[in-house]
DRENLUM-47444 format. One line per 4 residues: number of its first residue (from 1); their letters; for each residue x, y, z of C-alpha. Coordinates in Angstrom, 1 decimal. Layout:
DRENLUM-47444
NUM = A = X/Y/Z ~ ...
This chain:
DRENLUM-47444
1 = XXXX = -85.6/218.3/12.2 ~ -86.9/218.3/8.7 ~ -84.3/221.2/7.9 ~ -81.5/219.0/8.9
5 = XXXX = -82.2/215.8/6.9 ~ -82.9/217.2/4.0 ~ -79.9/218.6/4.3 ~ -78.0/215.6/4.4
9 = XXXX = -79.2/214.0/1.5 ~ -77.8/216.7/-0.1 ~ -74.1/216.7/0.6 ~ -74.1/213.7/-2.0
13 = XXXX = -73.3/209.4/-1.6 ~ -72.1/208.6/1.9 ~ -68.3/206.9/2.1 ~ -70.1/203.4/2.1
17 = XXXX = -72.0/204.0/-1.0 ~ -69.2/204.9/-2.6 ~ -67.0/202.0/-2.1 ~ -70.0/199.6/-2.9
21 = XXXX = -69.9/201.6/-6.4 ~ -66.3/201.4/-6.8 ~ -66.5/197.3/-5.8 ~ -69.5/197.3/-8.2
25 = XXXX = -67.4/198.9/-11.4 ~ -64.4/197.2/-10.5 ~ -66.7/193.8/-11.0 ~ -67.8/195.2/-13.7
29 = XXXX = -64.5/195.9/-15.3 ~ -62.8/192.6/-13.9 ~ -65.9/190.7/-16.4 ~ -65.5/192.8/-19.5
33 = XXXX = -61.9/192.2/-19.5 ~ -62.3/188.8/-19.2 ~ -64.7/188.6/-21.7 ~ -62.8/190.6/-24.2
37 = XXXX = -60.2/188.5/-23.6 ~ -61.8/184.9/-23.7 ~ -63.1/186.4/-27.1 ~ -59.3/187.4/-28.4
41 = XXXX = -57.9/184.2/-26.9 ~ -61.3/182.0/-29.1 ~ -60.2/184.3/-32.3 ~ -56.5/183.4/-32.3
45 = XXXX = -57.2/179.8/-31.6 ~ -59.7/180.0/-34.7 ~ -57.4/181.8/-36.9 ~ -54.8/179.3/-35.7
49 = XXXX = -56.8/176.5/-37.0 ~ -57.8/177.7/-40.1 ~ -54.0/178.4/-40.9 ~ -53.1/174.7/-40.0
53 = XXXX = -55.6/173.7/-42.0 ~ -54.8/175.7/-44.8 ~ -50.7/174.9/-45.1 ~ -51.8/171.4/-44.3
57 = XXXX = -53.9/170.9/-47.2 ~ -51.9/172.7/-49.8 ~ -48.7/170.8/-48.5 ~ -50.6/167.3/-49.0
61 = XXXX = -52.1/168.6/-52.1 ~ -48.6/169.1/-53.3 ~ -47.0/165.7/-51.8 ~ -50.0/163.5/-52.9
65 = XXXX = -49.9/165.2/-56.4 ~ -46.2/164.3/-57.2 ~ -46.6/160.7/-55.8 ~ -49.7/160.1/-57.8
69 = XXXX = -47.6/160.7/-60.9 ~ -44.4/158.9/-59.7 ~ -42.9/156.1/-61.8 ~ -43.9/157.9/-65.3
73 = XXXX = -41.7/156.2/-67.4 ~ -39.7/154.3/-65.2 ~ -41.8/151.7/-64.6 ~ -39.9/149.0/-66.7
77 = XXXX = -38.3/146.1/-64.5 ~ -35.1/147.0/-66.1 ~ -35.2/150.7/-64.6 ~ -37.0/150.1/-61.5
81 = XXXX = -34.3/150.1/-58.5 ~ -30.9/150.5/-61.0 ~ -28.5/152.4/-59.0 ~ -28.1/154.8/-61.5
85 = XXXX = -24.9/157.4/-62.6 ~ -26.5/161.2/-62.3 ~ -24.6/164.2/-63.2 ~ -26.2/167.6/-63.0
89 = XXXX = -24.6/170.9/-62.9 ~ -27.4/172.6/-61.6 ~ -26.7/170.6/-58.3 ~ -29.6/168.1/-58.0
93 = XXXX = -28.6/164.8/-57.0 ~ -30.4/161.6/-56.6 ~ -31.2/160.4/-52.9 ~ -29.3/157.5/-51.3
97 = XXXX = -30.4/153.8/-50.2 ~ -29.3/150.8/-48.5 ~ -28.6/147.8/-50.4 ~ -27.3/145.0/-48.1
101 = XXXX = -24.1/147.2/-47.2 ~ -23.4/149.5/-49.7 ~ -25.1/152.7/-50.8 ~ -26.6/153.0/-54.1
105 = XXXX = -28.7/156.1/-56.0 ~ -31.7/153.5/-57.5 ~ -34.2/155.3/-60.0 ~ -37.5/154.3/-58.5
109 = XXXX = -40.9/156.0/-58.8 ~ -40.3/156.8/-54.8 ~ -37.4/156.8/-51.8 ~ -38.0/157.5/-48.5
113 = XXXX = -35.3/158.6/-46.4 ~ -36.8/158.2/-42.4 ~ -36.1/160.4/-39.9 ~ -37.4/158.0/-37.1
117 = XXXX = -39.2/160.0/-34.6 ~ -38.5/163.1/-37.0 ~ -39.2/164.6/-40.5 ~ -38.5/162.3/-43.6
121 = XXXX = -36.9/163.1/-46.8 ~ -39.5/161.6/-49.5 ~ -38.0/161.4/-53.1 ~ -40.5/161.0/-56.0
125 = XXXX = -39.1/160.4/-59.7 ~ -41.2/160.6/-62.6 ~ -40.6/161.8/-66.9 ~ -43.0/162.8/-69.3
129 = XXXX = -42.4/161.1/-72.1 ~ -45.6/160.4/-74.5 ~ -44.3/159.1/-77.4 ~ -44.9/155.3/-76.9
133 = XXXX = -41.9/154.2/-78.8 ~ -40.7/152.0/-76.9 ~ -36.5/151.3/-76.8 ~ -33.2/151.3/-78.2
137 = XXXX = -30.7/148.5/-78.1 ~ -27.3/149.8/-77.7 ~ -25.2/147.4/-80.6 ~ -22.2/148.5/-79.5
141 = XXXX = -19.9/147.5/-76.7 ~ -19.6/151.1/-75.0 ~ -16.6/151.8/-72.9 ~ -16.7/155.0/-72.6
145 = XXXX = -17.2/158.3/-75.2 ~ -20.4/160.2/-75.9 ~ -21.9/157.9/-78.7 ~ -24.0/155.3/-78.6
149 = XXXX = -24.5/153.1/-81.7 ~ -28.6/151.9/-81.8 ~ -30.1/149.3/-83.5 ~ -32.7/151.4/-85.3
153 = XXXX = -33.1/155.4/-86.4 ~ -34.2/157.0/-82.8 ~ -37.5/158.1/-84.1 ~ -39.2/159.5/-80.6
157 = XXXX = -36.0/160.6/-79.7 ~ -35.1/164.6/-79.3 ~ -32.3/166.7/-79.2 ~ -32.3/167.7/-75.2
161 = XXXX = -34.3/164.7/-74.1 ~ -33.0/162.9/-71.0 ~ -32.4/159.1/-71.4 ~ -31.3/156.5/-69.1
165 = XXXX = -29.3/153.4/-70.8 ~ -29.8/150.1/-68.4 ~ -28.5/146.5/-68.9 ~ -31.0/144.2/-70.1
169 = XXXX = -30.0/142.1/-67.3 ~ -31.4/142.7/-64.1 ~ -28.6/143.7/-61.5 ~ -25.8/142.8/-64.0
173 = XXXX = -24.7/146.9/-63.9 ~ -25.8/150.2/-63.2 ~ -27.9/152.4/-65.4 ~ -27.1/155.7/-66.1
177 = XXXX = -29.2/158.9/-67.3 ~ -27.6/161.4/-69.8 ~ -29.4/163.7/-72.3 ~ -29.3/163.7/-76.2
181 = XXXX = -26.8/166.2/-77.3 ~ -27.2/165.8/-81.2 ~ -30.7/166.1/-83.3 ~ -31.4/162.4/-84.3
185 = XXXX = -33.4/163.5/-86.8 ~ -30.9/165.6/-88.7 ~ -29.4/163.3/-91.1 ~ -32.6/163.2/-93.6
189 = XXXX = -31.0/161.2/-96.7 ~ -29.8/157.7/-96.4 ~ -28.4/155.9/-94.5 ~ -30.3/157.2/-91.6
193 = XXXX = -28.5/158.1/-88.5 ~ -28.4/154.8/-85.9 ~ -26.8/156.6/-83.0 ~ -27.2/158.7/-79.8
197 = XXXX = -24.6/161.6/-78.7 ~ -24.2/162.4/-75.2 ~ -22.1/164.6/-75.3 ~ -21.2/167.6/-72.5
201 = XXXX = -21.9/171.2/-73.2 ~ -23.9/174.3/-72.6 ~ -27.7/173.4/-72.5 ~ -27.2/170.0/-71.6
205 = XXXX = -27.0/169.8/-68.1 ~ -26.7/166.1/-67.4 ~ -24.1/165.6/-69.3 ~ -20.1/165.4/-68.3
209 = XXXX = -18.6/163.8/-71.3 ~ -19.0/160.3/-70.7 ~ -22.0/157.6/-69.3 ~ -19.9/155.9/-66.9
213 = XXXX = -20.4/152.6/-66.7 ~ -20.0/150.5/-70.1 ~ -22.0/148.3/-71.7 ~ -22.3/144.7/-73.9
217 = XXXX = -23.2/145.0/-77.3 ~ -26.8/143.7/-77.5 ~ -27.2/143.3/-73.7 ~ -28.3/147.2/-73.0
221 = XXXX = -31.4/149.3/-73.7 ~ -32.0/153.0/-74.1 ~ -35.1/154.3/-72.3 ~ -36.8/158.1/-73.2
225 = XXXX = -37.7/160.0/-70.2 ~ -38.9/163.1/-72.3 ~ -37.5/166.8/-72.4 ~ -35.2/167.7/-69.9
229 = XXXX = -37.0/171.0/-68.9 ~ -40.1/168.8/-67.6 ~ -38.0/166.0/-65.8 ~ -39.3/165.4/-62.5
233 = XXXX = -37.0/164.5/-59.8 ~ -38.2/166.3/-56.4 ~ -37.0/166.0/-53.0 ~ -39.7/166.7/-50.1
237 = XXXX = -38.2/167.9/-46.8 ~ -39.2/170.0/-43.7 ~ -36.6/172.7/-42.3 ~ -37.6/174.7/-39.5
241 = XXXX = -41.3/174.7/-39.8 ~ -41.2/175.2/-43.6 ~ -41.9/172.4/-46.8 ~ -39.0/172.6/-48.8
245 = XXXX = -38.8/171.6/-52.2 ~ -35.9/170.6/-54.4 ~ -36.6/170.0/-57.9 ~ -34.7/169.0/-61.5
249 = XXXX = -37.9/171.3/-63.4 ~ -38.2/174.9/-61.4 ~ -36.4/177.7/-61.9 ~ -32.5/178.2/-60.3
253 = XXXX = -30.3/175.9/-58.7 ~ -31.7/172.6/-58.0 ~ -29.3/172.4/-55.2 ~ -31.3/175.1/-53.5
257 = XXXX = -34.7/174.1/-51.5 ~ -38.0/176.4/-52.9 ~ -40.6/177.3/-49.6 ~ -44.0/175.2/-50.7
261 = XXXX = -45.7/176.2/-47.4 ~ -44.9/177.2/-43.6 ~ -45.8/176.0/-40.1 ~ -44.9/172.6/-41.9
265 = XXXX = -43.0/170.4/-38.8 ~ -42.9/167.2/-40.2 ~ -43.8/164.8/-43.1 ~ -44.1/160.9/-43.0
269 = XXXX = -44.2/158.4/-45.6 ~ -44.7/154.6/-45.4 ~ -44.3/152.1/-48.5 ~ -46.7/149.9/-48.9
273 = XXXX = -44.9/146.4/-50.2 ~ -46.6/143.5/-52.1 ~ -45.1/141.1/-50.2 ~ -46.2/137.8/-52.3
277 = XXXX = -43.0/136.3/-53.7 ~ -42.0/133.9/-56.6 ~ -44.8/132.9/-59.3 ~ -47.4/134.3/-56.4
281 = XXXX = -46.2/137.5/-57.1 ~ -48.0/138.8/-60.4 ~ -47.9/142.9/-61.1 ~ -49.7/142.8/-64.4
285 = XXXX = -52.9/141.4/-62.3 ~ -52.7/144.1/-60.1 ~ -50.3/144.6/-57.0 ~ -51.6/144.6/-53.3
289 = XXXX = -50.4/146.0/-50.3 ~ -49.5/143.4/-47.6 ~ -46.9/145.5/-45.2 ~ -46.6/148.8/-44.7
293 = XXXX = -42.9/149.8/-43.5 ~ -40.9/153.6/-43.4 ~ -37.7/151.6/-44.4 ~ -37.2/148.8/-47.0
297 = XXXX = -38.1/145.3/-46.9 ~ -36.4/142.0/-48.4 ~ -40.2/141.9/-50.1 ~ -38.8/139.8/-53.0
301 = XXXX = -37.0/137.0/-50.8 ~ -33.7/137.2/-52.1 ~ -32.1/137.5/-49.1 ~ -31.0/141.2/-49.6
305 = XXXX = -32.5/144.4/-48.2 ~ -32.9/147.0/-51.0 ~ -32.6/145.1/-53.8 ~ -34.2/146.1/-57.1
309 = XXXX = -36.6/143.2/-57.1 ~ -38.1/145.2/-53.6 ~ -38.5/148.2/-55.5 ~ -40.6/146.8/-57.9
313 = XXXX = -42.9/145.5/-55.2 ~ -43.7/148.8/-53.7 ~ -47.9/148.9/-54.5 ~ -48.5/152.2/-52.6
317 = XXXX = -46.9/155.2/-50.6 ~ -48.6/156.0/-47.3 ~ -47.7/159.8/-46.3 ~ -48.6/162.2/-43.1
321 = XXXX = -48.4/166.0/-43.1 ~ -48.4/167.5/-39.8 ~ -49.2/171.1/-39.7 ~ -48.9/173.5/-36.5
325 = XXXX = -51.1/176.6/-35.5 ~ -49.1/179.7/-36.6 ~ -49.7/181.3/-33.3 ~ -48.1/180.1/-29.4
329 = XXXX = -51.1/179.9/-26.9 ~ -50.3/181.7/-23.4 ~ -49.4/179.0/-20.6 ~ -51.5/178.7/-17.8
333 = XXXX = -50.7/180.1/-14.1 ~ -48.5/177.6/-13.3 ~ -46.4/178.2/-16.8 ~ -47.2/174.9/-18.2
337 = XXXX = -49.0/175.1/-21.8 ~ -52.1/172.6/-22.7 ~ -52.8/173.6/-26.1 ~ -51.8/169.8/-26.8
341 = XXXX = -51.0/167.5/-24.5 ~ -49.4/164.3/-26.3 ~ -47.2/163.8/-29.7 ~ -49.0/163.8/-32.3
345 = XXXX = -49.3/159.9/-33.5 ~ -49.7/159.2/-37.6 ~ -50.6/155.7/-39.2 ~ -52.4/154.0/-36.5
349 = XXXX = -54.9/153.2/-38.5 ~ -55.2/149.7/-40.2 ~ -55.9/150.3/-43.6 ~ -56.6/148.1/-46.1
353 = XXXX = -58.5/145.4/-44.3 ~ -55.9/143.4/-42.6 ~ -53.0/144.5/-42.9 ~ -51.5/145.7/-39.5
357 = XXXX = -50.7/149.0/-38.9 ~ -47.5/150.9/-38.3 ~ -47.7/153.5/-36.1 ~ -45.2/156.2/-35.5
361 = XXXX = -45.1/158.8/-32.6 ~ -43.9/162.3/-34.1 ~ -41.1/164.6/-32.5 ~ -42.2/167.5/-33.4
365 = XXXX = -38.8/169.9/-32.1 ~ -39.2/172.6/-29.5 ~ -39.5/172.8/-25.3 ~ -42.9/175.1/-26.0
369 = XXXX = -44.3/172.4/-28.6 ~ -47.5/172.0/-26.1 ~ -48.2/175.8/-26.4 ~ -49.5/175.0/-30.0
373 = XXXX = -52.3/172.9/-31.8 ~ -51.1/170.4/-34.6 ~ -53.2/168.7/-37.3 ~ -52.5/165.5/-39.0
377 = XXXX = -53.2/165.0/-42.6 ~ -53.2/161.5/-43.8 ~ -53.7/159.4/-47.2 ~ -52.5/156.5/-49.4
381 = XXXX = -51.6/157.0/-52.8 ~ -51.1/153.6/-54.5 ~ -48.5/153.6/-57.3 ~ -51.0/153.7/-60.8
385 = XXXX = -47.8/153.1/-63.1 ~ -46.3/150.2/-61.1 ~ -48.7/147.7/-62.8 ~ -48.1/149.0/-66.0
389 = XX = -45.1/147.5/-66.7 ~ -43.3/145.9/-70.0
């Protein structure tokens, strides 16, 4: 009897002990695999995040910086909102507004093209100009040609520089921008030169010969936006996930968009308009915002959407950069995807203290946009040269 059992335990695990082992290691297995996985699927949702975050900041960074300088040197009420001439054979062109039913090209230290439930266009225009000279007065009537006769020698005023001549009269004609195609200062001994030359020409690339639109003796001025080479007109877009820029000072064509940053899928802007009209309406005491709006406003009262009067009442630019995990979360069993489960939603908040808020649901493009995380990126950049006006 003793022979026998121990003879038994010998022959090894019985058939039940080994499946118990097997169901034990397959248990086993079933939890590591999950847990390896959980820990995979935490790490790409991390790394996802941190990427948002990452193109989302530089891409605000970049937006906020541009409209924290916009209006440089346009900020005269004579400039603001002109529909202006532009000529550039580098391919940049100025963006278009509604005014009542026409479409005009108004210099303005900001445009915003809305895409509704979808991306905008956002336009910023600033120079660089530091002399502090002030003007010229054209004293000629100008009907075409590539000379303008000036009322003084154009001290401040450089071969190459980009100028825009405007009527002093408010709405009375359009302005148009050029560059300075002759050295004003070259003519050393009496009498001193008292003209500008636009004319066309290798190196100057706003330039085709001729302004344009003509101009009253005495009744238009000449404004100095600085060297060509640092003129800042850029266009902010999104195109398939990426921030595109568009710009009169990089490199190349101006005509084709630079990446800034990817995983980009959309970009709002709101202006902020000073609605107080007539003699309430006082910019040198400091401009306040009082409606917040994605398209323009009659904010002056005159009874016409877009004038140039409603460009000089724009106090602030409101803007939104939504930025999308680089990585597309697995769905669940069912094939649905809850990485996020409703549009993202931008200016809902009401900022300043009572002033109502504009909200705007995003479309942000795709039949898989729920497999991925989005993060919104808001702030107001008020306008710092609209009060410092002439």
């Amino acid at each position: 009897m003793h022979g026998s059992v121990h003879g038994a335990r010998t022959r090894g695990f019985s058939l039940v002990e080994l499946l118990v082992s097997v169901v034990i290691g397959l248990l086993a297995l079933v939890f590591a695999t999950r847990l390896i996985t959980g820990a995979e699927q935490n790490k790409a949702n991390a790394l996802g995040g941190s990427d948002a975050m990452q193109n989302g900041m530089l891409a605000m960074f970049s937006i906020s910086g541009d409209a924290q300088q916009a209006g440089f040197g346009l900020n005269d009420p004579v400039v603001v909102g002109c529909n202006t001439s532009f000529f550039d054979t580098e391919g940049y062109s100025l963006a278009p507004a509604t005014r009542g039913d026409d479409t005009v090209f108004p210099l303005a230290p900001a445009l915003i093209e809305s895409g509704g439930s979808g991306p905008d266009r956002i336009t910023l225009y600033a120079g660089s100009s530091m002399s502090g000279t002030g003007t010229l007065r054209v004293t000629s009537n100008y009907i075409g040609g590539t000379r303008l006769d000036v009322d003084r020698v154009p001290y401040g005023f450089n071969l190459g520089d980009v100028v825009v001549v405007a009527p002093d009269n408010i709405g009375a004609g359009d302005c148009a921008l050029s560059q300075i195609s002759e050295d004003p200062g070259r003519l050393e001994a009496p009498p001193k030169q008292q003209y500008v030359m636009v004319a066309g020409g290798t190196g100057f690339r706003y330039n085709r010969g001729s302004l344009g639109p003509g101009y009253t003796a005495g009744m238009a001025r000449i404004f100095n936006l600085g060297p060509a080479r640092s003129l800042a007109f850029h266009t902010w877009s999104v195109d398939n996930g990426f921030l595109q820029l568009r710009s009169t000072d990089l490199a190349g064509p101006s005509r084709a968009p630079q990446t800034v940053a990817d995983n980009i899928v959309s970009i709002k802007a709101q202006y902020g308009f000073d609605t107080r009209t007539g003699g309430a309406f006082a910019p040198q005491d400091g401009l306040q915002v009082g409606r917040w709006s994605a398209s323009m406003i009659d904010a002056d009262g005159s009874g016409v959407v877009g004038s140039a009067g409603d460009y000089q009442h724009i106090a602030a630019l409101r803007i939104a950069v939504v930025a999308r995990s680089a990585a597309r979360e697995r769905p669940a069993a069912d094939g649905e995807c809850s990485a996020t489960t409703a549009s993202p939603v931008v200016f809902a908040s009401a900022v300043p203290e009572g002033v109502a808020a504009s909200p705007i649901t995003l479309d942000v493009g795709g039949d898989d946009w729920r497999c991925y995380r989005y993060r919104v990126f808001e702030t107001i950049v008020p306008l710092r040269n609209a009060g410092w006006r002439p």
